[in-house]
C-alpha positions in Angstrom: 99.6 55.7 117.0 100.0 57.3 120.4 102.8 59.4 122.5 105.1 59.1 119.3 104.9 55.1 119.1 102.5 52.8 117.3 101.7 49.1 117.4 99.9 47.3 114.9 96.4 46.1 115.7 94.4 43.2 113.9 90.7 43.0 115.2 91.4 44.9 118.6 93.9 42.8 119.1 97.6 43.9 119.2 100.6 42.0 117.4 103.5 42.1 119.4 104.7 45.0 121.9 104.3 48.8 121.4 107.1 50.2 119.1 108.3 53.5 120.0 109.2 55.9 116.9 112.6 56.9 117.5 114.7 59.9 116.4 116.4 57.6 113.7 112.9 56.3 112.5 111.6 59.5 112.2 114.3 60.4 110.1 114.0 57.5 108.0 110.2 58.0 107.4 111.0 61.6 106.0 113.5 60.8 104.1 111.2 57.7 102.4 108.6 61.0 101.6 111.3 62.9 99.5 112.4 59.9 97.9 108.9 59.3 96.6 108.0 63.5 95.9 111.4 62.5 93.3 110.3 59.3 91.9 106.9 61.3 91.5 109.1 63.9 89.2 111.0 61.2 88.2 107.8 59.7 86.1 106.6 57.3 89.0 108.1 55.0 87.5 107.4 51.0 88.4 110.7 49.9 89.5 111.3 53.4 91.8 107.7 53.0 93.3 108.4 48.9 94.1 111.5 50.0 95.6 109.7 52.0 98.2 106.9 49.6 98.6 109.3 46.5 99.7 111.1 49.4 102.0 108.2 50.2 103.7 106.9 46.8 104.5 110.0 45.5 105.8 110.2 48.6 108.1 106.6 47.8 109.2 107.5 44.3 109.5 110.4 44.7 112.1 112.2 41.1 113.1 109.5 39.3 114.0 107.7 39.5 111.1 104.7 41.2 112.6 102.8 42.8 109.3 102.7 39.4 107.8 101.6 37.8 110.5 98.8 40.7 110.2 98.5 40.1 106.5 97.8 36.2 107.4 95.3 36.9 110.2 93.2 40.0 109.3 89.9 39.4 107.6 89.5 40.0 104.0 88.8 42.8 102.3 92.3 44.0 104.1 91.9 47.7 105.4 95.0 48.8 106.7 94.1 51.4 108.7 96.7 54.4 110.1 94.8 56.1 113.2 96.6 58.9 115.0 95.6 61.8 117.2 93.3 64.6 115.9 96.3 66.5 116.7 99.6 64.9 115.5 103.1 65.3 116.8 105.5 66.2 114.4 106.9 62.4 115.1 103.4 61.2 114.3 102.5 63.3 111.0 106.2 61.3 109.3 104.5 58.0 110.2 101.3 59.5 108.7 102.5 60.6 105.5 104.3 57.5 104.4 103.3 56.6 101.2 101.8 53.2 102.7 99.6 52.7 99.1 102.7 51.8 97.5 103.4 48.6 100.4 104.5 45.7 98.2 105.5 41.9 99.2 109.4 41.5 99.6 109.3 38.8 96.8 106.4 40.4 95.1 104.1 43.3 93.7 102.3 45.7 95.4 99.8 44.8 97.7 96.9 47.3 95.5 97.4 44.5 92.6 96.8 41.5 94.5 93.6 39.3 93.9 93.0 40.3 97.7 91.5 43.7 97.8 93.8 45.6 99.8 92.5 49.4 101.0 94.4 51.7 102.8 93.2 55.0 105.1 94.2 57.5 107.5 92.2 58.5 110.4 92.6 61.2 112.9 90.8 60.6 116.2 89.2 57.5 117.2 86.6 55.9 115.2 83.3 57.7 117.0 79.4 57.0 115.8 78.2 58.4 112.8 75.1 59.8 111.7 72.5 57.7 110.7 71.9 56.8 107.0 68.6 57.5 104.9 67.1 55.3 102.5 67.9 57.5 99.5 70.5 56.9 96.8 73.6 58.1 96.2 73.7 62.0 95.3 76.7 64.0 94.6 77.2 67.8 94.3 79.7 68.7 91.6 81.4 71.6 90.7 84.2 73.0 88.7 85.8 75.6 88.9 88.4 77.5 86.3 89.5 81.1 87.4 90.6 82.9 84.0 94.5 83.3 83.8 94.7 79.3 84.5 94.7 76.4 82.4 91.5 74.7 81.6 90.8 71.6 82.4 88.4 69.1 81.1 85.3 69.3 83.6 82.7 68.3 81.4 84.4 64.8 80.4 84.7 64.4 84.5 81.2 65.5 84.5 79.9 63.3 81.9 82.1 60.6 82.9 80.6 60.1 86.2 77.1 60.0 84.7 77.6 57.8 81.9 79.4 55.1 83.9 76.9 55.4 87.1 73.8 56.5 85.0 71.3 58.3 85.8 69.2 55.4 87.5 71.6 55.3 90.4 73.1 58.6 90.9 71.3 62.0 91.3 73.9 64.4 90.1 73.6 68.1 91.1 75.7 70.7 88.8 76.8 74.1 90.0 77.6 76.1 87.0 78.7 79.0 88.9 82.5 78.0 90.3 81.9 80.2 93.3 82.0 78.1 96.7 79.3 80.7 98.3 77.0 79.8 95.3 77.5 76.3 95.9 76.7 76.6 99.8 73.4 78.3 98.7 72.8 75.9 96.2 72.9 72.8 98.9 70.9 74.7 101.6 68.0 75.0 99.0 68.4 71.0 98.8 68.7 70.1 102.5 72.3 68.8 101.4 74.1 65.8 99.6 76.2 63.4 100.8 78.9 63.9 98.7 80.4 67.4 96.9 82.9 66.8 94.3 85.6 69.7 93.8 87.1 69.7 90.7 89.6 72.5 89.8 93.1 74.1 90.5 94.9 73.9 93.9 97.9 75.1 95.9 99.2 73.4 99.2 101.3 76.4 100.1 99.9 79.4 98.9 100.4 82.5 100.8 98.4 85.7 100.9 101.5 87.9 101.2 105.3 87.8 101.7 105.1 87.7 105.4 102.4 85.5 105.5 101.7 81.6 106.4 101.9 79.1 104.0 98.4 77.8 103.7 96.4 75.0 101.2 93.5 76.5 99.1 91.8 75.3 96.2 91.9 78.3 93.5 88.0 78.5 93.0 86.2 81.4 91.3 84.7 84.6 92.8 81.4 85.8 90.9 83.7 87.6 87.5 85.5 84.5 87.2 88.5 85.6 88.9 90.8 83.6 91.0 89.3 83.3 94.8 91.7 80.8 97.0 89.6 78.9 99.2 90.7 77.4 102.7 89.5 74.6 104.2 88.2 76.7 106.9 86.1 78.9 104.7 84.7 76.1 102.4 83.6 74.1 105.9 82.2 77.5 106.8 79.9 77.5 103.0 78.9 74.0 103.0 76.1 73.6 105.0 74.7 71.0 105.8 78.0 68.9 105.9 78.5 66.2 103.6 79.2 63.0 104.6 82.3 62.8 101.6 84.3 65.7 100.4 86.4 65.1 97.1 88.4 67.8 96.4 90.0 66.9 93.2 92.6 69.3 92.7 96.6 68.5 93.0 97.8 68.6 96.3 95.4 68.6 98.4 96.4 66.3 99.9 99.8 67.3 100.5 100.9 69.3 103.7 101.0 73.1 103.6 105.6 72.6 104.3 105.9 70.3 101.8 107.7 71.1 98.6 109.6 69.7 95.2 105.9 68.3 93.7 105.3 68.3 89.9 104.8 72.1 88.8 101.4 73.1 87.0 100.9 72.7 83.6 98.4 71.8 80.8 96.4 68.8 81.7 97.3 68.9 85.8 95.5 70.1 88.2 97.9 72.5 90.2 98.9 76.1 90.1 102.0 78.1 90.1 104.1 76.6 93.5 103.8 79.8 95.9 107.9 79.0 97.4 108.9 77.1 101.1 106.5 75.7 102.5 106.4 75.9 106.6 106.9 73.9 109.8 105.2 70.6 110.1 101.7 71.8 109.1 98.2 70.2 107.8 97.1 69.7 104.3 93.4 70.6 103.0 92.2 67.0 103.1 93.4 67.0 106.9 92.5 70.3 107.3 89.1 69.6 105.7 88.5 66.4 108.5 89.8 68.3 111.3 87.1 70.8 110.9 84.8 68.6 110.6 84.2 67.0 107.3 83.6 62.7 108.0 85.6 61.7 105.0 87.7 63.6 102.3 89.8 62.4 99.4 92.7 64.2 97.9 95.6 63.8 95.7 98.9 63.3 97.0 101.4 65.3 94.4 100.0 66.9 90.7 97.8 64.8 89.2 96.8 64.5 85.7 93.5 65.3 84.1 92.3 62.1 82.2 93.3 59.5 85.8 91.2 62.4 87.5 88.4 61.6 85.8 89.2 57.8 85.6 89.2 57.8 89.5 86.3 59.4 89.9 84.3 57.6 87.2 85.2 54.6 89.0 84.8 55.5 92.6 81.3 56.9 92.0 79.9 53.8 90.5 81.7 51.7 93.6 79.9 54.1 96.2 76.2 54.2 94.3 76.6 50.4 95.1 76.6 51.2 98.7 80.3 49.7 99.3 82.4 51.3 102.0 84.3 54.5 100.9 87.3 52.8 101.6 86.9 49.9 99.8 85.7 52.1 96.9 88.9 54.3 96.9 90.8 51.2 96.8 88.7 49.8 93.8 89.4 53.0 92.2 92.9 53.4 92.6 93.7 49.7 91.1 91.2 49.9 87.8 94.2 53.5 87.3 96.9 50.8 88.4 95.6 48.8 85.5 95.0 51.1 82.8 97.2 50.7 79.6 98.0 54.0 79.3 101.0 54.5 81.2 100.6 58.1 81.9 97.6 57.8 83.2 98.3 54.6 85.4 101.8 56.7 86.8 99.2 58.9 89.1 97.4 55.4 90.4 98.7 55.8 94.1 98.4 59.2 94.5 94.9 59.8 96.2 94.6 59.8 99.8 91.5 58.6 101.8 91.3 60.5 105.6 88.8 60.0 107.8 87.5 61.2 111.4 86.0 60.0 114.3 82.7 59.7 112.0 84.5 58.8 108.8 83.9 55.4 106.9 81.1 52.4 105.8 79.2 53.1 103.3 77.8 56.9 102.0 74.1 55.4 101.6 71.6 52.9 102.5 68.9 52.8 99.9 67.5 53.3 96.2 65.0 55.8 96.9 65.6 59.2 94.3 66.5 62.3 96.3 64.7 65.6 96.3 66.7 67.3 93.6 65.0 70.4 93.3 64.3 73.0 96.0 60.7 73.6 98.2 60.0 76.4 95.9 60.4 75.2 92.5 57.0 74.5 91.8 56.8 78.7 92.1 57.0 80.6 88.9 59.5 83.4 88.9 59.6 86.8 86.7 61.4 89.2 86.1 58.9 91.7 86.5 56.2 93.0 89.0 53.6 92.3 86.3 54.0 88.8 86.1 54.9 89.4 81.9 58.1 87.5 82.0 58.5 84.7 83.6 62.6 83.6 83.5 63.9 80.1 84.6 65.0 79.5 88.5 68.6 79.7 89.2 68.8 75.9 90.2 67.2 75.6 86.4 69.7 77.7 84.7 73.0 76.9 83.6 75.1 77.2 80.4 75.5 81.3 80.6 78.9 81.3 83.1 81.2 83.2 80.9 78.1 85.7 80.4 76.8 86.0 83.5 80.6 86.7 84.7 81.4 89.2 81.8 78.0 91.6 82.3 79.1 91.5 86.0 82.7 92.6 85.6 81.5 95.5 83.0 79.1 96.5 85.5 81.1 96.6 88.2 84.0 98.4 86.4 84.4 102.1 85.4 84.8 101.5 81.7 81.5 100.6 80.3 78.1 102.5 80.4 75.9 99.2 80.3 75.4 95.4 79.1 73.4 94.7 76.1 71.9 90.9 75.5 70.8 90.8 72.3 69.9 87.7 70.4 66.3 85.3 68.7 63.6 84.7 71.2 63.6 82.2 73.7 67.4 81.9 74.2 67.5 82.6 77.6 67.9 86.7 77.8 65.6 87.6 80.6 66.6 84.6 82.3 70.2 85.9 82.0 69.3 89.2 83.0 67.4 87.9 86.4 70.8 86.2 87.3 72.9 89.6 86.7 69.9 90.8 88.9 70.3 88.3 91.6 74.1 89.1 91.8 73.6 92.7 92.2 71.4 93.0 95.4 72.0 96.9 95.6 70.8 97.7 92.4 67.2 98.8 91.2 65.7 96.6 88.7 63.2 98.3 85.9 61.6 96.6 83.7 60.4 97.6 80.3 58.0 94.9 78.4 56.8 96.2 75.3 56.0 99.6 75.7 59.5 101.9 75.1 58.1 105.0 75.6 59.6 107.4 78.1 56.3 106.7 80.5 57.0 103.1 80.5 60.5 103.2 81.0 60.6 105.4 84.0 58.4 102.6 86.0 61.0 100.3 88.0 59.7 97.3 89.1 60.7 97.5 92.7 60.8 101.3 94.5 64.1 103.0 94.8 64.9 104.6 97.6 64.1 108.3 98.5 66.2 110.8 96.0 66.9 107.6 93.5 67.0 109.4 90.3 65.0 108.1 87.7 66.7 107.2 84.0 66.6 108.4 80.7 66.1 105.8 78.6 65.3 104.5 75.3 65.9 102.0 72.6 66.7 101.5 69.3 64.2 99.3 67.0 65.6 96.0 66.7 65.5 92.4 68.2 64.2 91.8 72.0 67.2 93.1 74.2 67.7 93.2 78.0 70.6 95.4 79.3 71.9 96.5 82.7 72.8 100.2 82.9 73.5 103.3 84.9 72.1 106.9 85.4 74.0 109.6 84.7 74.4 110.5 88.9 76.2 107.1 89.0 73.6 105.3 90.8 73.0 102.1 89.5 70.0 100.6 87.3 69.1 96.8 85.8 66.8 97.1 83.1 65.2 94.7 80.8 63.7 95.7 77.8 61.6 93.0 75.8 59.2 93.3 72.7 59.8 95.8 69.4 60.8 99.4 70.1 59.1 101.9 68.4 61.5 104.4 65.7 63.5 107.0 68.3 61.4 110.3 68.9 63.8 113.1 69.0 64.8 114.5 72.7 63.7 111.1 74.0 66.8 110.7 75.7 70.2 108.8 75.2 70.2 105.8 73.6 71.8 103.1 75.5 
């Protein structure tokens, strides 16, 4: 596409003359899009979809036949490429958003079901080199997020989904427990990067921060408590350093422009959030977002889709791409094993994922076999929690499992309402390891550290200095199990403290017991 006409292009060779997009074409094309948003709602149901597929080709087709004589001449695998602008026209983003996955023979099915793979992507720019590949296998950063006050999803089959049908042999999985894109973006600095990051949660294509505000599309991600943090492309770009090669952000609508509206509302089992009202003026989605600033390759869905073809996609798509086939090629394989699945509910969402690309988009994600680093330079380095070297606790890339913890100490902490956090539990569960993380997220606070000894000596010692005038604390501790427990002083300067070994029995004007 180019100055608002297009001409259709087998092996750098064009078929026919240049077709200008006129006013009635353009109108055409949108009105295609709602028609498809409603047989979305509608249950996407076969006949509806078909429908739309046979319009479309004919359209493309014109008079003279032109996309089957493209059909007949382009090599096989068939990638039907769109390529437009990096910045669309208004004309050129209708042609754009067709639903071109659902093109189907005139006296047939869709082309997606035929015995001849058929793939289709959108590109903005012109196809430019790419960085070079290494010889390592496939590797893929995942994370999920779930802000509380939204529905849960099921991350862990995704998860485990991915890895059972890839396997550990060719795949090296990374998992960020956390849900926070900036703990993410530290996590794959530490590893030098992976070519693919995996997104799985909530998203909105037209949220807006306040009434007067611009519609904008933001995945609903977590901050460090657990609450809701709505994430632009331009901020997650901005985290995710080095870029990956592949971005799959598998939320609903991410694919779907900011002005768009009428999609499937959120509910249990669909990856969406509360719609957020009119959308805008002709305006980018995050997947295009995510490619104009940047990001080679990023996959989206087109509308709300449902957990379990979520997790079907990606199960699918990841074995395909630890193969080393071309991303397109393995969206395409992906999208027809949901095209064939039984379950009708799951194959209605088969042709909403969208592949885009820029100028350094497409081929293949990796070259070779060898395993990737998977751990960072310093791993080998024992960490504790103290300055004696008494307690060693497990790295954060090592620990996972604690999220709702580490999230609930933190918003007591932070808050007003509570004097302190108590971890209390058997040995060897993972307290101190815990309490390092509460540490790690609380960079202003002192840390002290108590290991065995509770008397009022021991416990004034903090194992890093406070500043001049920090107050020391009063502390003691009941008899009982190993604890750790963040607290603080009476001035309202703040404290983490760890405790660990048995207390002695409470001497009387020790102190408060906390």
């Amino acid at each position: 596409m180019e100055a608002d006409g297009f001409e259709l292009v087998v092996g750098g060779e064009g078929l026919g003359s240049r077709r200008l997009l006129q006013a009635s074409d353009v109108a055409w094309l949108i009105a295609v899009g709602g028609r498809y948003v409603d047989t979305v709602r509608g249950g996407s149901q076969r006949p509806a979809l078909l429908a739309l597929g046979r319009e479309l080709y004919r359209w493309l087709d014109g008079d003279r036949h032109l996309l089957t004589q493209l059909r007949d001449e382009a090599p096989l695998p068939l990638l039907f490429e769109v390529r437009a602008p990096k910045r669309p026209s208004a004309v050129e983003w209708a042609l754009l958003r067709a639903p071109f996955e659902l093109l189907a023979d005139p006296e047939g099915g869709f082309l997606a079901e035929e015995a001849e793979q058929f793939a289709v992507v959108r590109r903005l720019g012109r196809p430019g080199p790419a960085k070079p590949l290494d010889d390592r296998r496939l590797g893929v950063a995942f994370m999920a997020s779930a802000p509380r006050g939204q529905s849960e999803l099921d991350f862990e089959a995704e998860e485990l989904a991915v890895l059972g049908a890839v396997g550990e042999t060719s795949l090296d999985l990374v998992v960020e427990d956390s849900g926070d894109p900036e703990q993410l973006g530290l996590r794959l600095s530490e590893l030098g990067g992976m070519p693919v990051v995996h997104l799985s949660c909530h998203g909105l294509n037209n949220w807006r921060k306040g009434p007067e505000a611009p519609a904008t599309p933001v995945l609903l991600l977590e901050d460090d408590l657990g609450d809701g943090r709505a994430t632009s492309a331009k901020e997650l770009v901005g985290l995710l350093t080095p870029l990956p090669r592949l971005v799959f952000v598998s939320a609903c609508l991410t694919a779907t422009g900011a002005d768009v509206a009428g999609h499937l509302p959120a509910g249990a089992g669909r990856r969406g959030a509360p719609a957020a009202g009119p959308g805008a003026a002709v305006a980018h989605s995050l997947a295009t977002e995510l490619v104009a600033a940047g990001i080679p390759a990023v996959i989206g869905w087109d509308g709300s889709v449902g957990d379990r073809a979520a997790t079907l996609f990606a199960e699918h798509l990841y074995v395909q791409l630890s193969r080393r086939v071309e991303v397109a090629a393995a969206v395409a394989a992906a999208r027809r094993r949901l095209l064939e699945c039984p379950d009708e509910h799951v194959r209605a969402d088969w042709h909403l994922a969208r592949l885009w690309l820029g100028p350094a988009g497409g081929g293949p994600l990796v070259a070779g076999t060898v395993k990737r680093q998977m751990v960072p330079a310093h791993h080998g380095t024992t960490r504790f929690l103290d300055r004696k070297h008494q307690l060693p606790v497990a790295a954060a890339g090592m620990f996972v499992g604690r999220r709702p913890e580490l999230q609930q100490a933190l918003r007591a902490l932070r808050g007003r309402h509570k004097g302190g956090v108590l971890l209390h539990g058997q040995g060897r569960l993972g307290k101190s390891s815990l309490a390092a993380r509460i540490a790690d997220r609380l960079p202003d606070w002192a840390v002290a550290v108590v290991f065995g000894d509770y008397t009022q000596a021991a416990s004034s010692t903090p194992s890093r200095r406070p500043s001049p005038g920090f107050p020391t604390p009063a502390i003691s501790s009941r008899t009982g199990a190993p604890t750790s427990a963040s607290i603080r002083t009476s001035s309202g300067r703040s404290w983490s403290t760890c405790w660990q070994g048995r207390a002695p029995r409470r001497r009387a004007g020790a102190g408060p017991s906390c």
